[in-house]
C-alpha positions as CSV (number, residue, x, y, z in Angstrom):
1,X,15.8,19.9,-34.0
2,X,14.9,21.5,-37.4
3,X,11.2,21.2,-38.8
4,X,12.3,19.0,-41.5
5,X,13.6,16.5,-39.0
6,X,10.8,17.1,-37.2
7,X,8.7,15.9,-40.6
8,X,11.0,12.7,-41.2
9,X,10.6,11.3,-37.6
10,X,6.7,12.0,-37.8
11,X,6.6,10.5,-41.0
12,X,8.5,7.5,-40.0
13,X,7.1,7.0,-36.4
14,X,3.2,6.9,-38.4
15,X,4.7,4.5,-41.1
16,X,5.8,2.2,-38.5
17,X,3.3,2.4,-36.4
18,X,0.5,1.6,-39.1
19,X,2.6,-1.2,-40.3
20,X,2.8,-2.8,-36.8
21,X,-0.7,-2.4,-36.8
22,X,-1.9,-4.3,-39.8
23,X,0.8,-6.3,-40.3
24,X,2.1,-8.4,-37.7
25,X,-0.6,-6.5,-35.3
26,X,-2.7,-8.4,-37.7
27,X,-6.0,-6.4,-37.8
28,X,-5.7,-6.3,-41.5
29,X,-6.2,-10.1,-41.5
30,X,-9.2,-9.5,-39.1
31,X,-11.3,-7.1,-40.8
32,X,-10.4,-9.7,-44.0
33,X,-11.9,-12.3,-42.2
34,X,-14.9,-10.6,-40.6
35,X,-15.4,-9.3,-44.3
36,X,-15.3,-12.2,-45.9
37,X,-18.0,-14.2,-43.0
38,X,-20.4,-11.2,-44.4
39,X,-19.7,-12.2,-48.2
40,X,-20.1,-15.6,-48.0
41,X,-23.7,-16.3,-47.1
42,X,-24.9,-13.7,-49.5
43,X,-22.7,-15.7,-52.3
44,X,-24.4,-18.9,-51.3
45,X,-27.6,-17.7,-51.2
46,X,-27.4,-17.4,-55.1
47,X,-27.0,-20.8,-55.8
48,X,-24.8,-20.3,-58.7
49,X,-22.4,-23.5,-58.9
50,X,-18.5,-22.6,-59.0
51,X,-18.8,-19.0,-58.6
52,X,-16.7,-18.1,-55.5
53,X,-15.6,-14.7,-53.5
54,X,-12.3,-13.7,-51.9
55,X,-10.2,-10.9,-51.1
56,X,-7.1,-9.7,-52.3
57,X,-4.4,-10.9,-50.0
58,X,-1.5,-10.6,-51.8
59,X,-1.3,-7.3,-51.5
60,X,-3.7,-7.3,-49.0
61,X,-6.9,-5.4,-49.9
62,X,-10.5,-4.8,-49.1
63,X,-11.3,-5.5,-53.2
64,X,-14.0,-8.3,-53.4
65,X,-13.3,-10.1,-56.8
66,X,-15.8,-12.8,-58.0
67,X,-14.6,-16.0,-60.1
68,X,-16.9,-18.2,-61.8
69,X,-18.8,-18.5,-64.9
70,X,-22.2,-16.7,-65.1
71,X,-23.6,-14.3,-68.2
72,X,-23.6,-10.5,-67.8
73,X,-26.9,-10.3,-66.4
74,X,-25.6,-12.5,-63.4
75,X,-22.2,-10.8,-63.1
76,X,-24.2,-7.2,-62.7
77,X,-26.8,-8.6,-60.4
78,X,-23.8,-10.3,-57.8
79,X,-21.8,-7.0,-57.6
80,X,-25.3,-5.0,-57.2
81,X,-26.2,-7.5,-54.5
82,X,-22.9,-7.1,-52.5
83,X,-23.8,-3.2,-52.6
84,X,-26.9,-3.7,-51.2
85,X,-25.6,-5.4,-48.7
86,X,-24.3,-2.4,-47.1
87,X,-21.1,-4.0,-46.2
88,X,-19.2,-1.7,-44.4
89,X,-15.1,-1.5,-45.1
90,X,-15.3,-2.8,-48.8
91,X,-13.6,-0.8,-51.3
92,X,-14.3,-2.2,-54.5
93,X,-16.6,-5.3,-56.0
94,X,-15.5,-6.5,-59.0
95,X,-15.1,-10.1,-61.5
96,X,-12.0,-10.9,-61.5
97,X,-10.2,-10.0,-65.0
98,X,-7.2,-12.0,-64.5
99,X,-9.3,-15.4,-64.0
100,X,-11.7,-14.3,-67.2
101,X,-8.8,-14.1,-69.5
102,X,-7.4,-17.5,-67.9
103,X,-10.7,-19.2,-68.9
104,X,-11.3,-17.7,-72.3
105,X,-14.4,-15.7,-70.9
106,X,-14.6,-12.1,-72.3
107,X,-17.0,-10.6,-70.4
C-alpha cells in the first residue's frame, strides 16, 4: 500500500471515528449538558430578569452566548463572571449579536 493511501485511510478512519464519537456516540451533547448545569446557577444568581444562557447547538459548540437586555456595564461584568468561574471546556463567552440586532439593541 503506498504512503498516500496510507494518509487517506488514516485520515478517514480518525474522521469517522470522531464523528461516531460526538455524534451519535453523543458525548458532544453530554459535555453540553454538564456545561450548561455549571452556567446556569451562576446566571441565576444575578437576578437579572430575561437574560438567559445557552450553547450553540446548531452547529454544536462550546460558545456560551448571553440574550437579554442589560447596559454595558452588566454585559462586561456576566462574561467576566463566567471566566471566573473557571469553567473548564468553554471556548468562548459572548452576547449574542444576532439577538441584539433582532431587538434594536446596539450594544
Amino acid at each position: 500500500m503506498s504512503p498516500i493511501l496510507k494518509l487517506w485511510f488514516g485520515l478517514a478512519a480518525t474522521a469517522l471515528s470522531a464523528w461516531l464519537f460526538h455524534g451519535p456516540g453523543g458525548f458532544g451533547e453530554r459535555l453540553l449538558g454538564k456545561l450548561d448545569r455549571q452556567v446556569q446557577p451562576i446566571v441565576a444568581r444575578q437576578e437579572l430578569a430575561g437574560v438567559t444562557a445557552r450553547f450553540e447547538r446548531n452547529p454544536m459548540s462550546r460558545d456560551l452566548r448571553f440574550r437579554g437586555q442589560a447596559n454595558d456595564f452588566q454585559r462586561t461584568r456576566f462574561v467576566e463572571i463566567i471566566g471566573e468561574a473557571g469553567i473548564r471546556g468553554i471556548r468562548s463567552v459572548a452576547w449574542d449579536p444576532d439577538y441584539a440586532r433582532s431587538t434594536g439593541d446596539a450594544r
